[in-house]
C-alpha positions in Angstrom: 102.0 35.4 -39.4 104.4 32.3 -39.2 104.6 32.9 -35.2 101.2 33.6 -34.8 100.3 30.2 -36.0 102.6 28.7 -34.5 101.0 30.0 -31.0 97.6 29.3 -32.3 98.4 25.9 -32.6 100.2 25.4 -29.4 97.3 27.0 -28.0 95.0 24.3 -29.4 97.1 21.3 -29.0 97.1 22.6 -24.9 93.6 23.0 -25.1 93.5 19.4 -26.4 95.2 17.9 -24.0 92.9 19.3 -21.4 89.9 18.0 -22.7 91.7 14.7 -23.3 92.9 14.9 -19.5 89.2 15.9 -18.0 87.9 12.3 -16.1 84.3 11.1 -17.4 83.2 9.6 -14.3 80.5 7.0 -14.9 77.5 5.8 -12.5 79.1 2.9 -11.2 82.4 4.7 -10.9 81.0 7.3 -8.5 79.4 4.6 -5.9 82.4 2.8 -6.0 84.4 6.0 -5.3 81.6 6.9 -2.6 82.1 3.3 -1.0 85.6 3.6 -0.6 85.8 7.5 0.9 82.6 7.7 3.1 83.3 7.9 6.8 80.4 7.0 7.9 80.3 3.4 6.2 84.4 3.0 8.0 82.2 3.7 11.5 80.3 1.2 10.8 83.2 -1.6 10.0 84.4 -0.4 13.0 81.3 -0.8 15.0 81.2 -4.5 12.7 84.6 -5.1 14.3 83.1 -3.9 17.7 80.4 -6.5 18.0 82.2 -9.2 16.6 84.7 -8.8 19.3 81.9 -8.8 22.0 80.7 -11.7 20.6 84.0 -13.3 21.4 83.6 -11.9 24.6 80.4 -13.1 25.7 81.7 -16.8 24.2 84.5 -16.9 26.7 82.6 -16.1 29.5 81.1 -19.2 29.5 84.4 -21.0 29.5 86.9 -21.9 32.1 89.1 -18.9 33.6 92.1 -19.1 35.3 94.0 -16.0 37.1 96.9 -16.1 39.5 96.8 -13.4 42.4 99.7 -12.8 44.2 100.4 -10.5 47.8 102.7 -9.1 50.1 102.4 -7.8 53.4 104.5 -6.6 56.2 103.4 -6.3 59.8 105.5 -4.3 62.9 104.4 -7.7 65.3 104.0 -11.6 64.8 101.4 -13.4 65.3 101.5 -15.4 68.1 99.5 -18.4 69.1 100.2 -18.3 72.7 99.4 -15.6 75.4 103.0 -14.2 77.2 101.6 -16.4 81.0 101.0 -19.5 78.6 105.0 -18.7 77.3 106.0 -18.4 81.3 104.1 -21.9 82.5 105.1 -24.0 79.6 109.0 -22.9 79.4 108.7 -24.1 83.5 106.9 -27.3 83.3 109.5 -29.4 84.8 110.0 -27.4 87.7 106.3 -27.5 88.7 105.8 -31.1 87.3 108.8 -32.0 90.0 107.1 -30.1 93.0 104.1 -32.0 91.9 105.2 -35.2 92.1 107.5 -34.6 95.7 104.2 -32.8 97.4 102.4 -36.6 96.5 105.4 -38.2 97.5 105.0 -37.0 100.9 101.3 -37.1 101.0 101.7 -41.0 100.0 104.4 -41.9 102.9 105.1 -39.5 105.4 102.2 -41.3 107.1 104.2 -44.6 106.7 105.4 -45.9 110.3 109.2 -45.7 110.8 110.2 -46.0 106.9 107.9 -43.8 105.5 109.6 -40.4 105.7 112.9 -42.5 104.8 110.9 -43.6 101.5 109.7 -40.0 100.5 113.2 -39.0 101.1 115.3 -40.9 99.1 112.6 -40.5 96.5 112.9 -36.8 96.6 116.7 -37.3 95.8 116.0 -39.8 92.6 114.0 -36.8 91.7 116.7 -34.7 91.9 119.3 -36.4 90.5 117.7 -37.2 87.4 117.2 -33.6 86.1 113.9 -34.3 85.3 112.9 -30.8 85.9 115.4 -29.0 84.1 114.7 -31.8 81.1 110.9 -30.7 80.8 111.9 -27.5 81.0 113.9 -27.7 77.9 111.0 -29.2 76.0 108.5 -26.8 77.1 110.6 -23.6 75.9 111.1 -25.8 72.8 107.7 -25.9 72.3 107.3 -22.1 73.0 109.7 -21.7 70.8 107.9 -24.1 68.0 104.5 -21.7 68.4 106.4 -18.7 67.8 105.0 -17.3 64.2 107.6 -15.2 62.3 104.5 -13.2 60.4 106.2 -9.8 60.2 106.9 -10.6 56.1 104.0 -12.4 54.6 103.7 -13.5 50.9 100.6 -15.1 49.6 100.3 -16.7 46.3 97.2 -18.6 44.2 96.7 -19.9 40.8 92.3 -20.0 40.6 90.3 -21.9 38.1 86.8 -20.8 37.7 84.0 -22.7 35.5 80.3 -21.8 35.8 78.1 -24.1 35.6 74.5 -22.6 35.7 74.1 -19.1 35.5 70.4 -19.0 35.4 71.1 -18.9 31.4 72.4 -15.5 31.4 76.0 -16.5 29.7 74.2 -17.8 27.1 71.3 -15.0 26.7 74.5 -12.9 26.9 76.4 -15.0 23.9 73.1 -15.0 22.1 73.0 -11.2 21.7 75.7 -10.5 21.3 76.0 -12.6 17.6 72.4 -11.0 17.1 73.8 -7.5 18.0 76.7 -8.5 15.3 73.8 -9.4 12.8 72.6 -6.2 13.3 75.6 -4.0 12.6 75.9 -5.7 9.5 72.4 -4.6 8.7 72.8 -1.1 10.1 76.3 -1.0 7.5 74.0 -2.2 4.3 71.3 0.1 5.7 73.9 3.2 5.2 75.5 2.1 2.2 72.3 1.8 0.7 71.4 5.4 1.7 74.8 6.5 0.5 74.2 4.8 -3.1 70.6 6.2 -3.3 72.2 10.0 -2.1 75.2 9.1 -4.8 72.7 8.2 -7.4 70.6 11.9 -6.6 73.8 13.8 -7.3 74.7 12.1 -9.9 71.6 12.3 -12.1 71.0 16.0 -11.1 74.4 17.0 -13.1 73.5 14.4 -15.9 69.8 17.0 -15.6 71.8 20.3 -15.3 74.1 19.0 -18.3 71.3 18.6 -20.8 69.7 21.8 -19.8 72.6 23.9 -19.7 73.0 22.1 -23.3 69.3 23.0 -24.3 70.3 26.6 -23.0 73.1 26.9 -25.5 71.0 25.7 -27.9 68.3 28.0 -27.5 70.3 30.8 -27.1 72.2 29.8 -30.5 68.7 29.6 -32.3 68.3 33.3 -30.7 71.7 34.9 -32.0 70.5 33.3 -35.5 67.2 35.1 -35.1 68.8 38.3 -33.6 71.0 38.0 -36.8 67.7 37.5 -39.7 65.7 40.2 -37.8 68.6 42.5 -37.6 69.4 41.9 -41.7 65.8 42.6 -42.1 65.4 45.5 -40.3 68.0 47.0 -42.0 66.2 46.1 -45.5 63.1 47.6 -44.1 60.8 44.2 -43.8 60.9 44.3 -39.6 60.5 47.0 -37.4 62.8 48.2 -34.6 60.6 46.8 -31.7 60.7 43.1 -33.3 64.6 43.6 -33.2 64.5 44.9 -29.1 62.0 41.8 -28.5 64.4 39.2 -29.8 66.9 40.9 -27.7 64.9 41.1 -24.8 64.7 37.2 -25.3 67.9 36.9 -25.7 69.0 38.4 -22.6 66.7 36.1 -21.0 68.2 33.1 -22.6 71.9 34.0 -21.5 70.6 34.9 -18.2 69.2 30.9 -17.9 72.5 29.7 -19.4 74.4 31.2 -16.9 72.1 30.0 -14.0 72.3 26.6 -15.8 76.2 26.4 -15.8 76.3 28.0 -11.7 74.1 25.3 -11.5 76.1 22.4 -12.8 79.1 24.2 -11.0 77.2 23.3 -8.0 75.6 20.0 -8.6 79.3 18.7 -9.1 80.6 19.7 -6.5 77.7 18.3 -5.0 79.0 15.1 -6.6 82.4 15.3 -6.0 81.8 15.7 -2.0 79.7 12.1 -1.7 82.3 10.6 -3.9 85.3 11.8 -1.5 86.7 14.1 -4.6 87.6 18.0 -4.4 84.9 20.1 -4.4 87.2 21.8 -7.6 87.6 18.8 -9.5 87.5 18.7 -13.1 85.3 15.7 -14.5 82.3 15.1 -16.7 79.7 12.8 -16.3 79.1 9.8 -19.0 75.7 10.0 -19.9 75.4 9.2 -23.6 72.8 6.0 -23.3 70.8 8.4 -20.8 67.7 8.3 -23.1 68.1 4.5 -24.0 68.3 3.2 -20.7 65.0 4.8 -19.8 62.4 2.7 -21.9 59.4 1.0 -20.8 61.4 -2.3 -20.4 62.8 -1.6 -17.0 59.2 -1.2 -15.6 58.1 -3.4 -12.9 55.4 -5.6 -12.4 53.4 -6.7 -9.3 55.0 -6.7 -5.8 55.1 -9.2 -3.5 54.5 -7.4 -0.4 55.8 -10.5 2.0 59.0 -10.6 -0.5 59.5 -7.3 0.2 59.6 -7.4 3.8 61.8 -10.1 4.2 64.5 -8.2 2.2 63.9 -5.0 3.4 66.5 -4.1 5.8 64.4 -2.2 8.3 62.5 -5.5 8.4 65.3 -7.4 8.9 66.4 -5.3 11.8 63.4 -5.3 13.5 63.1 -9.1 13.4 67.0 -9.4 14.9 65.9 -6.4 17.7 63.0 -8.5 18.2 65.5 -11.3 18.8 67.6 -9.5 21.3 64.5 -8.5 23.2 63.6 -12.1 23.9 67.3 -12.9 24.9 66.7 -9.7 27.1 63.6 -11.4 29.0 66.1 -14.6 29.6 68.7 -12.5 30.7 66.2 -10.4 32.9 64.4 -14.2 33.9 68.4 -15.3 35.2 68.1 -13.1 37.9 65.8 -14.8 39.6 67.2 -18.7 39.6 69.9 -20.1 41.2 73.7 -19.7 39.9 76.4 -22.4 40.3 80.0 -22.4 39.8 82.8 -24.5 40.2 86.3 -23.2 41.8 89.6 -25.2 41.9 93.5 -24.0 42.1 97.0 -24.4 44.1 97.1 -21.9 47.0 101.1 -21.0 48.4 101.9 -18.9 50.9 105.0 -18.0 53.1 105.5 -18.8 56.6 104.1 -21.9 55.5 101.2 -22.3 57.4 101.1 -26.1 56.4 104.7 -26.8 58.1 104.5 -24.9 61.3 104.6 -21.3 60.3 107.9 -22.3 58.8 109.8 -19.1 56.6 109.4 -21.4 53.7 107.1 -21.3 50.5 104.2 -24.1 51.1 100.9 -24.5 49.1 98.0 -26.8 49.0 95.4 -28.1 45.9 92.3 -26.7 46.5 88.7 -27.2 45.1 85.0 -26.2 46.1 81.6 -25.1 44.4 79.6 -22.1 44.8 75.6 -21.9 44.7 73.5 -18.6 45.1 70.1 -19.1 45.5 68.0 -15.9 45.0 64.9 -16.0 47.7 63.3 -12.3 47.6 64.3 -10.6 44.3 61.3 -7.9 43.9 63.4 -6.2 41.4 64.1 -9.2 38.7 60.6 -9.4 39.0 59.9 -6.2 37.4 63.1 -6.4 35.4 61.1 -9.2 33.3 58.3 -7.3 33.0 60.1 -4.5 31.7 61.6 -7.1 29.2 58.4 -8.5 27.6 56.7 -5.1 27.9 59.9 -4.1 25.2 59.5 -6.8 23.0 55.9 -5.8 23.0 57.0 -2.7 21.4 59.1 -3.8 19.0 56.1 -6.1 17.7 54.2 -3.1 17.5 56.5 -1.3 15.5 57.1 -4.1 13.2 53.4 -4.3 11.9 53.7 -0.1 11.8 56.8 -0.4 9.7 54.5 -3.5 7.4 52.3 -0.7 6.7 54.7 2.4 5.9 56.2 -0.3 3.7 53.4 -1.2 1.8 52.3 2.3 1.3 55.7 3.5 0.4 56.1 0.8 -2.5 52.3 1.5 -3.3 53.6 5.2 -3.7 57.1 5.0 -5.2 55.4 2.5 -8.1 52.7 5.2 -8.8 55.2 7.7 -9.3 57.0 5.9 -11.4 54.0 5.1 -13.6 53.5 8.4 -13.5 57.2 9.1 -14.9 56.8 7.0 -17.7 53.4 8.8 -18.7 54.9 12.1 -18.5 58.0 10.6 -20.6 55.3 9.6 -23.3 53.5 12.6 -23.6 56.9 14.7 -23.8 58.4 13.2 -26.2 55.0 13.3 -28.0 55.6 17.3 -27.3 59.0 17.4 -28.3 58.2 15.6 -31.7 55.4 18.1 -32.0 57.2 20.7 -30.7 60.1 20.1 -33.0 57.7 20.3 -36.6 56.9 23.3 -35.2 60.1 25.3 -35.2 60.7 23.9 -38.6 57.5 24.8 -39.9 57.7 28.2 -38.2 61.5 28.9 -38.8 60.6 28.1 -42.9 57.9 30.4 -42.6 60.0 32.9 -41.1 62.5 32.9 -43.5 60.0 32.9 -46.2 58.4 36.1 -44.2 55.2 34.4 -44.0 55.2 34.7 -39.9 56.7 37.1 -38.0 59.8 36.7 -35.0 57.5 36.8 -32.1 55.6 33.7 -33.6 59.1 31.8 -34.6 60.1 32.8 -30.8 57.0 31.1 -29.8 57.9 28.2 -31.4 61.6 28.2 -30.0 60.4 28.4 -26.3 57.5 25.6 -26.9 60.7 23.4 -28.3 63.0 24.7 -25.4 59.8 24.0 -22.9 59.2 20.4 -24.6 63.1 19.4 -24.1 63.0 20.2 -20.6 60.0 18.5 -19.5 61.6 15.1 -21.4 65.0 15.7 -19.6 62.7 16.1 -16.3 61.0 13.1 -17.1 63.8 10.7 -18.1 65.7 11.7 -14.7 62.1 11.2 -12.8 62.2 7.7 -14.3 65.9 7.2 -13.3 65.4 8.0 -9.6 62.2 6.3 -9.8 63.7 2.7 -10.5 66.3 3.9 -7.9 63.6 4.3 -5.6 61.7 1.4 -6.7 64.4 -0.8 -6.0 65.1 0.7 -2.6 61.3 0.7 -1.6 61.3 -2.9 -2.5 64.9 -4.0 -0.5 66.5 -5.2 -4.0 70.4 -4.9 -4.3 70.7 -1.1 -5.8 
């Protein structure tokens, strides 16, 4: 006996601990949990991070750029500047500039009486003897040698500033949506974390709703194995027949039957939970629900809504009004096209041979600046491109009035249902009160044998009916403010 309380007890104490250890999750527990495991809402930082680094993009093409290109090239022949009979005549300009000048020698004085061919001659000799020829010569095959381009191995080098300076207002158009496409990602990232709280939210009052019927099933079938017991006691003393006994047990088949769908049920609906809030589907946790009822009061009703209000904080709004936005920057950028661009160019430009120095094999450069200017004359197709434009901005106006009116009706509705919620919370807990006289009026008169089981039975499923609709109705009222506030673009 000593060991087998001993075991008992361990047995209890391990059971103890495991309740102790079990995690009560709370509401705001599971969206924060939600927040931090959903991959969808990391896309979207990563698409936030995306456009915020086009932005920078489209900033910096509007300022200055400066690149430096660089080349090599190697060729099997030279360039040269001269043909090879320009080469031949210059390297033997002294010789013909000599015979030139002794052919007008002659022609001036051989027709000179008695001293004239004397003249030419001895001027033929000063020719002669001063080497004039051979001294031309020289130069000209220096010169031939000057023009002579070593271009076999040719290296080009440039450092390039580039500035625009009108682009037609493209740059800026460009600049302009890209920070509106930026806006927009930020909108598309509440948009899905507000879906994700709203999905969170489902989830998590559908287990708090399968916990408080799986609850009212035990009790129910508890109130059953109590009856099963009385009818059983008073069958055997002769005051109920056999068939009253097999309709309580037909009953309470049925009631473990609906307890075990209800527990399958909760299985499900947390593990349901435990998915959106990045858990193990196998995790064990409970749900903190004890101020469910309290929380569900006429208090948090709403008033009147301000459908203008509403608009301007509803996200699809918002979004349409920043697409709208990019639309017009889209009929700037499409209107660019079709007007003039300018842009301003300036850098230090090297090569080698230097062609500032005589094709010498040195490294030479130059500073450099000019200005570019396109001036579009027959663009057909930016014409239509800007008609494409405002015909899309069209759209999205058109779509912005459809979306005021899904708005408005879908507040209209959510606000109805809630109201509705509310009345059906009155009128069960109405039932409930009734409904709960009624078992103890019926289970005294039972036990005083003035009714019989089916009638006490009767009263256990009214009360087990009653309980239900008020569990419905309370987690009607808490997706209906969830919904409210959704419909209505307040912070959920």
């Amino acid at each position: 006996m000593p060991c087998k309380k001993v075991i008992l007890t361990a047995l209890a104490l391990a059971l103890g601990l495991g309740a102790t250890a079990q995690e009560v999750l709370t509401l705001d527990t599971c969206r924060a949990r939600a927040l931090r495991a959903n991959s969808g809402l990391k896309r979207s930082e990563m698409k936030r991070e995306e456009t915020d680094a086009l932005q920078k993009v489209a900033l910096w093409q509007m300022l200055p750029k400066v690149s430096a290109n660089g080349g090599y090239m190697w060729m099997q022949k030279s360039v040269n500047l001269l043909s090879e009979d320009n080469k031949e005549r210059i390297g033997r300009m002294g010789d013909e500039v000599v015979a030139d000048l002794g052919t007008a020698v002659h022609r001036e004085f051989d027709d000179v009486p008695v001293v004239g061919n004397t003249i030419a001659t001895r001027l033929d000799n000063m020719l002669a003897s001063s080497n004039l020829g051979p001294h031309l010569n020289d130069v000209g095959n220096e010169i031939v040698q000057g023009l002579e381009t070593d271009t076999r191995n040719m290296g080009v080098a440039a450092v390039t500033l580039t500035q625009p300076v009108y682009m037609g207002g493209k740059l800026l158009a460009a600049y302009r949506t890209a920070r509106l496409l930026d806006e927009l990602s930020g909108m598309q990232y509440d948009k899905e974390r507000e879906a994700l709280l709203v999905s969170v939210d489902e989830a998590y009052w559908q287990v708090v709703s399968v916990q408080h019927k799986k609850e009212l099933a035990e009790r129910y079938a508890a109130l059953l194995d109590t009856l099963e017991n009385n009818v059983q006691l008073a069958v055997e003393a002769e005051m109920a027949t056999r068939g009253d006994l097999a309709k309580v047990r037909v009953k309470q088949n049925e009631a473990q039957m609906n307890l075990t769908k209800a527990t399958n049920g909760l299985a499900l609906a947390k593990m349901l939970l435990a998915q959106r809030c990045g858990m193990p589907l196998d995790a064990d946790y409970d749900v903190n629900y004890s101020d469910f009822g309290d929380a569900m009061h006429d208090g948090g009703r709403d008033g009147a809504v301000d459908l203008d209000s509403v608009c301007a904080r509803r996200g699809e709004m918002r979004m349409l009004r920043v697409s709208d936005s990019i639309a017009r920057e889209g009929v700037r950028m499409a209107a660019s096209t079709l007007k003039p661009n300018i842009v301003l160019t300036g850098g230090y430009l090297m090569s080698n041979p230097n062609v500032f120095d005589g094709f010498s094999n040195t490294w030479g450069g130059t500073w450099m600046a000019g200005v570019a200017v396109n001036v579009p004359l027959v663009h057909v197709g930016g014409i239509y491109a800007v008609k494409a434009a405002k015909a899309k901005r069209r759209e999205i106006e058109y779509q912005t009035e459809e979306a005021r009116e899904l708005i408005e009706l879908q507040v209209n509705k959510v606000r109805y249902e809630l109201e509705l919620a509310y009345k059906k919370k009155a009128q069960a807990e109405s039932l409930v009160a009734q409904a709960e006289e009624n078992l103890r009026l019926a289970d005294e008169s039972f036990k005083a044998g003035m009714c019989s089981s089916s009638d006490l039975m009767m009263a256990q499923t009214a009360w087990l009916q009653a309980q239900t609709e008020l569990v419905d109705a309370d987690i009607e009222i808490a997706m209906g403010k969830v919904y409210l506030k959704q419909a209505t673009g307040e912070e959920l």
